[in-house]
C-alpha positions as CSV (number, residue, x, y, z in Angstrom):
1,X,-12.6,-17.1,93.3
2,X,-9.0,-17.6,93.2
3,X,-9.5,-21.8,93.3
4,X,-11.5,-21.5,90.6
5,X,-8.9,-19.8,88.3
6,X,-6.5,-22.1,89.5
7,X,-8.3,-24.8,88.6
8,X,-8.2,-24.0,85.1
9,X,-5.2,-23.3,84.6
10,X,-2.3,-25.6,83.5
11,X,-0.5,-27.3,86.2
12,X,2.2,-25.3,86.3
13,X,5.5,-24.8,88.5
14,X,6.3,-21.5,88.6
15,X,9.9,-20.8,90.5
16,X,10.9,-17.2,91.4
17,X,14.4,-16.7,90.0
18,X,16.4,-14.1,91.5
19,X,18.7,-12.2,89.7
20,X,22.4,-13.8,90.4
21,X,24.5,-11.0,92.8
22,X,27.8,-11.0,91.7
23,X,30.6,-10.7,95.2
24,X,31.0,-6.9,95.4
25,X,35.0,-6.9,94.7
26,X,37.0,-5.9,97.8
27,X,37.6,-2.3,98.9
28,X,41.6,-2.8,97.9
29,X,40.4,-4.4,94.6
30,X,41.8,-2.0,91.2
31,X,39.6,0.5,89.8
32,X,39.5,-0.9,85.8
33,X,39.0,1.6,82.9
34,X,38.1,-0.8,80.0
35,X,38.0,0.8,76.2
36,X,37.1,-1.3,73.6
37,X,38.1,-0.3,70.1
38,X,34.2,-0.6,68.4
39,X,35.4,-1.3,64.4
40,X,38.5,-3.5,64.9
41,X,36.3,-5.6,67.6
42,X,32.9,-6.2,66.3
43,X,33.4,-7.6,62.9
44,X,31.8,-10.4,61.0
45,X,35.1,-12.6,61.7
46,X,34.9,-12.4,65.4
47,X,32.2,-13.3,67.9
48,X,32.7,-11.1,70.9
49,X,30.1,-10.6,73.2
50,X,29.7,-7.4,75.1
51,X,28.7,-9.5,78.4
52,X,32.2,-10.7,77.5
53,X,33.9,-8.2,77.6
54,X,32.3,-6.7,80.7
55,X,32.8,-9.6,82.9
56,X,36.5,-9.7,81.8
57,X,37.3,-6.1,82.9
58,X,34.9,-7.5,86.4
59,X,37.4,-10.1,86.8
60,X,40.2,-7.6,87.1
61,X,38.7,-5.6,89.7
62,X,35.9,-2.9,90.4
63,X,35.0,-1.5,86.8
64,X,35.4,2.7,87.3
65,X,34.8,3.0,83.1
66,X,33.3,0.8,80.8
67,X,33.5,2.6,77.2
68,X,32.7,1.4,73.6
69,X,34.4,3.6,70.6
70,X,32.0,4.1,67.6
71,X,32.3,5.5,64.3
72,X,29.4,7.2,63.1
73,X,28.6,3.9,60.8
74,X,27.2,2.1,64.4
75,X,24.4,0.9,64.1
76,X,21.4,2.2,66.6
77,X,21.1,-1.6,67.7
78,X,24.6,-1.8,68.6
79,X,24.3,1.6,71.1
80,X,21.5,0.8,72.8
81,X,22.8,-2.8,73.4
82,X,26.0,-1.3,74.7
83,X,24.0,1.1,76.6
84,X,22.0,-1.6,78.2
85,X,24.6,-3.2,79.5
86,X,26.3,-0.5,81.2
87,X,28.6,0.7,78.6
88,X,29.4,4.6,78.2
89,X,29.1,4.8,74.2
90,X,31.5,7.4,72.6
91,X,30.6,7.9,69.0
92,X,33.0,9.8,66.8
93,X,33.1,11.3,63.5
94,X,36.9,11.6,63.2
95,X,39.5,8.6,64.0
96,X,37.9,6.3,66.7
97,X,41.6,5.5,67.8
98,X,42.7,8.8,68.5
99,X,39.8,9.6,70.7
100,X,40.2,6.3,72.5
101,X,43.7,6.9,72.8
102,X,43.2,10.4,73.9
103,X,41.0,9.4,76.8
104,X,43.1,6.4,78.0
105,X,45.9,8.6,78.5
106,X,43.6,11.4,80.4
107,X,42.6,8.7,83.0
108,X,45.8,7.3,83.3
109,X,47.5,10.3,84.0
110,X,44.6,11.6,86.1
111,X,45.3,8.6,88.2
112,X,41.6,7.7,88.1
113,X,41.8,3.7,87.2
114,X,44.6,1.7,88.1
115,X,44.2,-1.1,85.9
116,X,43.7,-0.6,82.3
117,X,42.0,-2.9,79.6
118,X,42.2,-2.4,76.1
119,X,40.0,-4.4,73.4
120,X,41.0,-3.9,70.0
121,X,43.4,-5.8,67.2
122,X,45.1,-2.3,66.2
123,X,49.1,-1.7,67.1
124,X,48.2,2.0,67.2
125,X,47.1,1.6,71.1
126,X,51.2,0.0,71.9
127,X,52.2,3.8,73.0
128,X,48.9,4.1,75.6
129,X,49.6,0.1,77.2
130,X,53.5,1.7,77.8
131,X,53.0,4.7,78.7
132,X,50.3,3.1,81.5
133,X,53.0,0.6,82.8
134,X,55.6,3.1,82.8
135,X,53.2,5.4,84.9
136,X,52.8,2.1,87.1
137,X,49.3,1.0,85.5
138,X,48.7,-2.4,85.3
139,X,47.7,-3.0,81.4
140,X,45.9,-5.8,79.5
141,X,45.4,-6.6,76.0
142,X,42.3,-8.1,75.1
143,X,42.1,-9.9,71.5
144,X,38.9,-10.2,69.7
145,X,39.8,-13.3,68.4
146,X,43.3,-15.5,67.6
147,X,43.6,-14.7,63.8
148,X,42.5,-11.3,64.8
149,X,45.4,-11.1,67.9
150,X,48.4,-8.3,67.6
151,X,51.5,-9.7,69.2
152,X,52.7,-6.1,69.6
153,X,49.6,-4.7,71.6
154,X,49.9,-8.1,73.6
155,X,53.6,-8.2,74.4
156,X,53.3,-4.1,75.2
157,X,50.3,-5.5,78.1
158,X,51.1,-7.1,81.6
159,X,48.7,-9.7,80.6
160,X,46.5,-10.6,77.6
161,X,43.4,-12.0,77.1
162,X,42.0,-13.6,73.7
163,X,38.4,-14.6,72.9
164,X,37.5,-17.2,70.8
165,X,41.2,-19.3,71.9
């Protein structure tokens, strides 16, 4: 029976593809909390990729958090992407940088992450980067794009990444 099915079908090559395993980071490897900053991020002017900015905060070390900010304008697209791909999705009424800001602070002085990655173009997260270097976090800056970069939030990071550069 089954010849005779194959035999009408297409010559086809079908390959199994297994799914790529990524090297399990090593047990001394830094917990990461990564919060991206939703509105200053995903705009029209910048192309940032949430697979982006997922393998950056990978490349660090073992990702602990992985959180996107919202305001309550997100789109239901945009959360279930984020969702899909791992991220925790906060969605706020108020001030998105306050909350963000808020809950960077609570990990870092919970000692729950050792490395911490912010995404975001907006000087108001300077005070969270210093405060996590001066409580012996290691910080980073990631930019959403070059024109969209903030020298302050950069300089105030142990190192910075920029998309799109």
């Amino acid at each position: 029976m089954f010849r005779s099915v194959r035999a009408r079908l297409p010559s086809v090559r079908l390959r199994t593809r297994l799914p790529l395993l990524r090297p399990k980071p090593p047990e001394d490897a830094p917990t990461v909390g990564l919060f991206v900053d939703g509105p200053n991020v995903f705009r029209d002017e910048f192309d940032v990729d949430l697979n982006d900015l997922r393998d950056a905060a990978r490349s660090i070390g073992r990702v602990g958090v992985i959180r996107l900010y919202l305001d309550e304008h997100a789109t239901p697209g945009l959360i279930q992407a984020a969702e899909a791909r791992g991220f925790e999705v906060v969605v706020t009424s108020g001030d998105v940088d306050v909350k963000l800001a808020v809950d960077a602070t609570a990990l870092v002085s919970d000692d729950v992450i050792d490395h911490l990655a912010v995404a975001s173009r907006d000087t108001d997260f300077k005070p969270v980067l210093e405060y996590a270097g001066r409580r012996g976090v290691e910080t980073t800056a990631i930019a959403p794009g070059a024109h969209g970069r903030s020298d302050a939030l950069q300089n105030a990071a142990d190192e910075a990444l920029t998309f799109g550069a």
